[in-house]
N, C-alpha and C positions, 0 to 999 in steps of 0.2 A: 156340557149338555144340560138343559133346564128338566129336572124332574119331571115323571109324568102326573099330570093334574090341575096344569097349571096353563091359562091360557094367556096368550101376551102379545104388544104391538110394538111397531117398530115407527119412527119418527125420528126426523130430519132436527136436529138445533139449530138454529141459527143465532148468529151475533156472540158469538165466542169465539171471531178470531180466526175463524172458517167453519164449514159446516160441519157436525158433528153426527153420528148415526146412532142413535140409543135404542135400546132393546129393554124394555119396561114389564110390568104388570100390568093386565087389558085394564083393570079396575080395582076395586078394596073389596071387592067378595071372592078374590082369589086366594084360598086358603085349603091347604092340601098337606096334612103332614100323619104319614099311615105307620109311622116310623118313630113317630112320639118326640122328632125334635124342637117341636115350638115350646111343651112342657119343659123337657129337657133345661132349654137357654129360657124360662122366667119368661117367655112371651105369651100373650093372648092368643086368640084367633080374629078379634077385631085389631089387633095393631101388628096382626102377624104380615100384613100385605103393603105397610106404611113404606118399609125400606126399600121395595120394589116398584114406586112411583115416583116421578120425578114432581116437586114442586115449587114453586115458585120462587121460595127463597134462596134455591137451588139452584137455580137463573142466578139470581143475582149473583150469588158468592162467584160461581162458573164468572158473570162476567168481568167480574173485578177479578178476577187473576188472569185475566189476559195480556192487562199490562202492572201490575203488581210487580215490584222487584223480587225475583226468586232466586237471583243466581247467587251459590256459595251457602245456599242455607237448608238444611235440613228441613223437609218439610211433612207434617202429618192432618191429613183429612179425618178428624174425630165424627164419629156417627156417619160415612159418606154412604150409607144408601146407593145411587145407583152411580155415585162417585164423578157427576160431570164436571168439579169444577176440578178433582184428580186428574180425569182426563186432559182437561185444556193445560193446566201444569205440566202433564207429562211427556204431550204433543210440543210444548216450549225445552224441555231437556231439564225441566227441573228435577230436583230428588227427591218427589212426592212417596211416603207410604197412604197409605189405604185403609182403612181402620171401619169397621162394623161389628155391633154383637150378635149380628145374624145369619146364623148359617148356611142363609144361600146368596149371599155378600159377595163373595167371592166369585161364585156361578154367575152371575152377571157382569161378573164385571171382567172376568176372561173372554164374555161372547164378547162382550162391547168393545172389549182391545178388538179383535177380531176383525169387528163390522169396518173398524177405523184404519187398519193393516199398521197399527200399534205394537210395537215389543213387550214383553210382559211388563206388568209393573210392579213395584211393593205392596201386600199388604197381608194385614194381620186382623188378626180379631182382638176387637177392643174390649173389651169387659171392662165398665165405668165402676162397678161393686167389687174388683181386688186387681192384685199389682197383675203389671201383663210385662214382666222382664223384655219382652223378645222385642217390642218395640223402642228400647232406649227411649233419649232426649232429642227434642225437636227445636230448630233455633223459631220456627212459625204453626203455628196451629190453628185451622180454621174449620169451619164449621156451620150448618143450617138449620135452621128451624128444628133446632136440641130440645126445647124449653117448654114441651108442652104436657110437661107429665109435674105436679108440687115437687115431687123429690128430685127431680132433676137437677137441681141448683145446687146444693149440695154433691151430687155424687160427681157433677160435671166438671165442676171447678175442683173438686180433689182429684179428680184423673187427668185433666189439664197440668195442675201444682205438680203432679208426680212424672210426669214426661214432657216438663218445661227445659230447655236451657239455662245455661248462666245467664246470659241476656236474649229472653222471647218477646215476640210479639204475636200478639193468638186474634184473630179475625172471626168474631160473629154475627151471622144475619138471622135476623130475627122478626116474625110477622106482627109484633106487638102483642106479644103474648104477654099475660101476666105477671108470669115467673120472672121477666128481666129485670127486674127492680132487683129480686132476693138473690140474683146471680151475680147481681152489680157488689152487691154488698158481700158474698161470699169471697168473692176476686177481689176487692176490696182490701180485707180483712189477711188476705194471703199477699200482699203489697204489691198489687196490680194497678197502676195509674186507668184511668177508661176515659176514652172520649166516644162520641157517638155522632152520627149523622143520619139525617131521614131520607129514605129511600123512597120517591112516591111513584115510579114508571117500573118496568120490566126492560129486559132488551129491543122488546119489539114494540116499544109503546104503549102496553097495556098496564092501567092502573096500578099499582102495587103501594099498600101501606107497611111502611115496616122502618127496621132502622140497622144499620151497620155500627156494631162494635167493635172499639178496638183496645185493646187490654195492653200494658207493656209494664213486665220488670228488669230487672237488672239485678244482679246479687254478685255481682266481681268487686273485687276486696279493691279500696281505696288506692291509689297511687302512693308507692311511699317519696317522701321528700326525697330532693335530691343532695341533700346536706343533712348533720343530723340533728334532731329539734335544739339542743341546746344551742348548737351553732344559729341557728334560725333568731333564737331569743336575742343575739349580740346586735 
C-alpha cells in the first residue's frame, strides 16, 4: 500500500516484449516523509521523488533485456527505482534480485508485480556506501541513469566490485552524463574490460542520446597443464 501523501499515475509500457502496467510518481514535487525516512537513508527532498519515476534510460535498459541471454545467471538490478527492466527479466523466468537505497523501493514494486499478476520477486536494499551481505554475487549487473551525482563513480563501481562474480558482466545505460568517463576509469582500474555503444532512439521511436555499457571481468585461476611444466620443456 503506497503511503499517505503521495499522489501517482498509472501507464501502459510498451515495447518490452508485451505490455507492461507501471504504477509511478504523478511528478518530482512528490515528497511526503512525516516519519523522517528521507533524513534517515542520506536523501534530499529534491531527489527524494527521482526513484519513483520512470525515465528514459530505463526504457532502454527494460528493452535490452528482452532478449539479453539471462538463463543460468544470477542477476542484480543496482539503483532499479521503479525496477521495469527487473520486471521484463522476471516476466522471462530469469533470477533477477532488485536492489534500491530507497525506502519505498520496495512499495512500488510489489504493487507493480501486482498490476502484472507477477509472483514475488527478489529484492533487497542496496546501500552503494557499506557492504550489504544479504545480497551475495551476481554473474550480471545492470543498471540506469546511476551517474548523475560527482561521487557516484566511485561508490558505484566499489558496490559493483563487491557483488561481482568470478566471471560478470555488468550492463550500464547512461544519458551522457559526465561522470561516465570517471566511471570508465574506476572499472577500469578494478580490471573491467568496457566497450560502449550509442543509443539514439527509445523503444517507441523517440529521440534518445546516450550510450550502453558494458563492463566484463573474469578472475578464475588459469587452466593447469595437462602434463607437468618440466615435462612441457622436453
Amino acid at each position: 500500500m503506497l503511503p499517505l501523501g503521495y499522489e501517482v499515475k498509472f501507464e501502459t509500457i510498451h515495447g518490452n516484449g508485451g505490455d507492461l502496467q507501471l504504477r509511478s510518481l504523478l511528478d518530482r514535487q512528490q515528497f511526503h516523509d512525516p516519519l523522517g525516512e528521507a533524513e534517515r537513508a542520506g536523501i534530499s527532498s529534491a531527489t527524494w521523488p527521482i526513484f519513483g519515476l520512470l525515465w528514459p534510460s530505463g526504457r532502454v535498459l527494460a528493452h535490452a533485456m528482452v532478449s539479453f541471454e539471462v538463463e543460468g545467471k544470477r542477476i542484480l538490478e543496482v539503483g532499479c527505482g521503479l525496477a521495469l527492466a527487473s520486471l521484463v527479466i522476471h516476466r522471462r523466468g530469469g533470477d533477477i534480485t532488485a536492489s534500491d537505497g530507497h525506502p519505498l523501493g520496495g512499495v512500488f514494486l510489489l504493487e507493480n508485480l501486482r498490476l502484472n499478476a507477477l509472483p514475488t520477486m527478489k529484492y533487497e536494499t542496496g546501500n552503494w556506501a557499506r557492504s550489504n551481505p544479504a545480497l551475495g554475487l551476481f554473474d550480471l549487473i545492470i543498471g540506469s541513469d546511476l551517474l548523475y551525482d560527482r561521487d557516484q563513480p566511485r561508490a558505484l563501481s566499489s558496490f559493483i566490485d563487491l557483488h561481482s562474480a568470478a566471471t560478470v558482466e555488468v550492463l550500464i545505460v547512461d544519458p551522457d552524463r559526465g561522470n561516465q568517463s570517471r566511471f570508465n576509469r574506476n572499472m577500469a582500474a578494478l580490471g573491467y574490460s568496457h566497450s560502449e555503444s550509442r543509443v539514439r532512439n527509445l523503444p517507441d521511436g523517440t529521440a534518445y542520446k546516450g550510450r550502453r555499457h558494458s563492463y566484463q571481468r573474469s578472475t578464475l585461476p588459469a587452466p593447469k597443464p595437462d602434463r607437468p611444466p618440466e615435462a612441457l620443456d622436453r
